[in-house]
N, C-alpha and C positions, 0 to 999 in steps of 0.2 A: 566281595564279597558283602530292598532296603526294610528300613525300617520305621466306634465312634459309637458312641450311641445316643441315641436319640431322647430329645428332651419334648415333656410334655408342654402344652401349650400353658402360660402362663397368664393370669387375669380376671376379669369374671364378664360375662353376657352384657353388652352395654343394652339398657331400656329406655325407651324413649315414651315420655310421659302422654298423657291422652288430652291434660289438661284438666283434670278432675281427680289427678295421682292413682287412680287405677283404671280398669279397663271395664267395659261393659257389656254386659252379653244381653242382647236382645232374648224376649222374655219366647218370640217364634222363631229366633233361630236365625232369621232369614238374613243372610249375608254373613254371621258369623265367622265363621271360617275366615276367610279372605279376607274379613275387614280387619279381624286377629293379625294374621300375617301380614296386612301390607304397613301393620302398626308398630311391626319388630315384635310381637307378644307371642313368638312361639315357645314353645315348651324347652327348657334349656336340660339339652341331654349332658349327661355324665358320662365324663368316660371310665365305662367298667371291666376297663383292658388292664392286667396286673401288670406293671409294667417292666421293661425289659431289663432282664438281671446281666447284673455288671459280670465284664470279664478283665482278667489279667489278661489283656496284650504279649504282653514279655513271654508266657507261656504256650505250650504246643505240647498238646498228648504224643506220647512216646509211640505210638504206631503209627501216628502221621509222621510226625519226624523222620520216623527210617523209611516209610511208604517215599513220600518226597527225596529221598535222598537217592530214587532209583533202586534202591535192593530190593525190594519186593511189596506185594499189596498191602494195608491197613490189615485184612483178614491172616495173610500169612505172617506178616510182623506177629500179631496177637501171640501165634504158634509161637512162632521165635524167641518169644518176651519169658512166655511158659515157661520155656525148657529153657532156661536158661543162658540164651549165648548173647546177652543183650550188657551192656554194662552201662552206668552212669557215674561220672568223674571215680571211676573205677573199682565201685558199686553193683555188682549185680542186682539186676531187677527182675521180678516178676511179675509187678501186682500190676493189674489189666488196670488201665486208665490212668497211668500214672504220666505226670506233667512235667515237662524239661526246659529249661532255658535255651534258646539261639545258642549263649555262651559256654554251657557244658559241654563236656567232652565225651561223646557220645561212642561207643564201640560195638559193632556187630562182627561176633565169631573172630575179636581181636582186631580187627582192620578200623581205624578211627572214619566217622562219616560224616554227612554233612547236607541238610538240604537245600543249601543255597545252589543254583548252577554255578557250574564250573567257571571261569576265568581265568585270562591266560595274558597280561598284559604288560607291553614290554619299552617300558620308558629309557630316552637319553637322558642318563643325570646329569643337571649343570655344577656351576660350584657353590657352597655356600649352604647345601641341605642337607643335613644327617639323617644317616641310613637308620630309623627305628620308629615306632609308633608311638610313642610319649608324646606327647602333646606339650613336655614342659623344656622337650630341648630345643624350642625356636623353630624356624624354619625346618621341615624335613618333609624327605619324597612324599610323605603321605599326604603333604599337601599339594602337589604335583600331580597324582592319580586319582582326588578326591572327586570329580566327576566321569571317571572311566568306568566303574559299574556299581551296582549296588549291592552288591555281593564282599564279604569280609573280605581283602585279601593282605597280603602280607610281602613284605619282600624277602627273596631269597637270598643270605648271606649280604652281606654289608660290604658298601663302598663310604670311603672315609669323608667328612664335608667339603672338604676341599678336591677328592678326589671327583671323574668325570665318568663317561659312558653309561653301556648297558648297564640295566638293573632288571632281572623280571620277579613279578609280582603274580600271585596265585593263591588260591584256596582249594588247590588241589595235594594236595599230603602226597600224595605218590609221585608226582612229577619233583615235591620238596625232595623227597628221598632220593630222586638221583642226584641232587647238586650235593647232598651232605653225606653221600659215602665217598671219602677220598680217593679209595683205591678205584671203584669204577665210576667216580661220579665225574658229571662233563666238564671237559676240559673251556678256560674263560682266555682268550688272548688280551695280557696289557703292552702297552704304550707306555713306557716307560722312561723319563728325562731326569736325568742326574744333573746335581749340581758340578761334577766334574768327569771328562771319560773315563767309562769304565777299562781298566787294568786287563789285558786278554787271558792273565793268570788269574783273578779275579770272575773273570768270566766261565773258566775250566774247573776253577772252585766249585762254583755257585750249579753249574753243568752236572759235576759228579756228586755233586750232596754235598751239604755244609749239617752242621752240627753246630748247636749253639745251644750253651747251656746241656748241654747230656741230651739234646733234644732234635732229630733227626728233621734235619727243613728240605721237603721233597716240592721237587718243581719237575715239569714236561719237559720244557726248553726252553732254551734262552740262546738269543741272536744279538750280533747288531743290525741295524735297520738300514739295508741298502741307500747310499746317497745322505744318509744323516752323519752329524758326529759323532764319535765314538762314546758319547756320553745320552745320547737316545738307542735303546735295546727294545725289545720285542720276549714276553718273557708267558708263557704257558705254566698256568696252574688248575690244580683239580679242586682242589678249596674252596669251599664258599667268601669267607672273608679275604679282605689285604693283608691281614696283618703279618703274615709269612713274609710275603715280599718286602715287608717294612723289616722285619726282624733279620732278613740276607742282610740287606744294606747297611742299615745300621752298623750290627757284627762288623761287614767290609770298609763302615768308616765313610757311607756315601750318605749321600741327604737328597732325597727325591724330591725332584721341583713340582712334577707333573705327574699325576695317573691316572691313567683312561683304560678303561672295558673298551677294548677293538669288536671283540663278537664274545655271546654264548655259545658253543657247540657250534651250529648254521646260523643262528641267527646271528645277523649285523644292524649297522645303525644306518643303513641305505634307508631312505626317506623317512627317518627321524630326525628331524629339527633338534638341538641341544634344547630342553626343557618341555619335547611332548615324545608324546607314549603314539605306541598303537597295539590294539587286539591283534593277537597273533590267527594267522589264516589257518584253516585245517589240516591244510598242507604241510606248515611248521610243525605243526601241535602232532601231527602223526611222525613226524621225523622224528621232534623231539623224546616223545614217546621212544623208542625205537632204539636211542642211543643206550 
């Protein structure tokens, strides 16, 4: 989810002396002209162009903004603005030509918008990078994706620094919304390695709903992992964050060694390298849509 004006010329006319510190005009004229010029002594114009008025970059008139964002034309934005159904950091607006930052929160008819294109990008996270945009906590994914487009994006729900796999990242508000409604938001497979096997009672716990703290910790499923030890599991949530699976374990007294995003919904980490991204295909992006 990226981001001149012109300067006049600088100096003054350089003259080149005749040898007598000025120049002479023949009293018949004859060669004048030409001897003037090939002497440098032409007439030094001004320029009487007012020059070009500064603009605030950072800003964007409010009907381009929503023009650009696909909802509708500059002329029918105007309408829109009129009556009403336009808002600014939660501000309705009306007055025609009014100016808005990239960074407000822009609202047409309630649905938040956006002129930047869409992006849809889906990095394997390694260990050691924190899931957030701060700039002040070290190392984190956003410097992992900082050349994948130039479009704002963000990541969806958080994988802890030490934690691994998928992460995707968007500047799409509507696709955010399926990962952050719990009940139908899409389901994320981890990979999970305990520091000791998990207990099958333990597991039937954890299956039928745990309660920690008065606080109801809802999981899809949870498996163990054919051919592994009994202390690597396979465990399905609708959450955006870890912190649930962290808050099972704990409660059950386990200390997770390893956690990995297997898949989003369809998407998997097939020809993701640990530490690179890729744009998801249309074909994802309609599926995803979808769920």
């Amino acid at each position: 989810m990226s981001r001149h004006q012109g300067s006049d010329r600088k100096g003054k006319t350089s003259w080149r002396s005749n040898g007598k510190g000025k120049s002479k005009l023949s009293g018949r004229g004859r060669g004048v002209k030409n001897k003037s010029l090939a002497r440098g002594n032409a007439p030094i114009r001004k320029n009487t162009q007012p020059p070009k008025p500064t603009s605030n970059t950072g800003e964007i008139r409010l009907n381009k903004y929503i023009a650009n964002s696909g909802i509708c034309s500059r002329r029918e934005a105007d309408v829109n603005i009129a009556t009403g159904q336009v808002t600014v950091n939660g501000k309705v607006i009306t007055e025609m030509g009014y100016k808005v930052k990239l960074e407000d929160e822009i609202r047409f008819d309630g649905a938040r918008i956006n002129p930047e294109k869409k992006a849809y990008v889906l990095l394997n996270k390694p260990k050691g990078f924190a899931t957030t945009m701060s700039e002040s906590k070290g190392r984190t994914v956003m410097d992992l994706v900082a050349n994948a487009t130039s479009s704002r994006i963000k990541p969806i729900g958080r994988l802890g620094r030490n934690a691994t796999g998928l992460l995707l990242f968007t500047n799409d508000e509507t696709i955010e919304k399926k990962f952050t409604n719990s009940k139908n938001g899409i389901t994320r497979l981890f990979h999970i390695e305990l520091d000791k096997n998990l207990k099958f009672e333990d597991l039937k716990k954890i299956q039928e709903g745990l309660k920690v703290k008065g606080k109801q910790m809802f999981i899809e499923e949870i498996s163990y992992i054919d051919g592994a030890p009994k202390r690597e599991i396979g465990l399905k949530i609708k959450q955006t964050g870890n912190h649930v699976i962290r808050t099972i374990f704990d409660f059950l007294n386990y200390e997770i060694v390893r956690l990995d995003c297997v898949t989003i919904g369809h998407l998997t980490k097939k020809d993701i390298p640990r530490g690179r991204w890729k744009h998801l295909t249309q074909q994802e992006l309609n599926t995803l849509k979808m769920l």
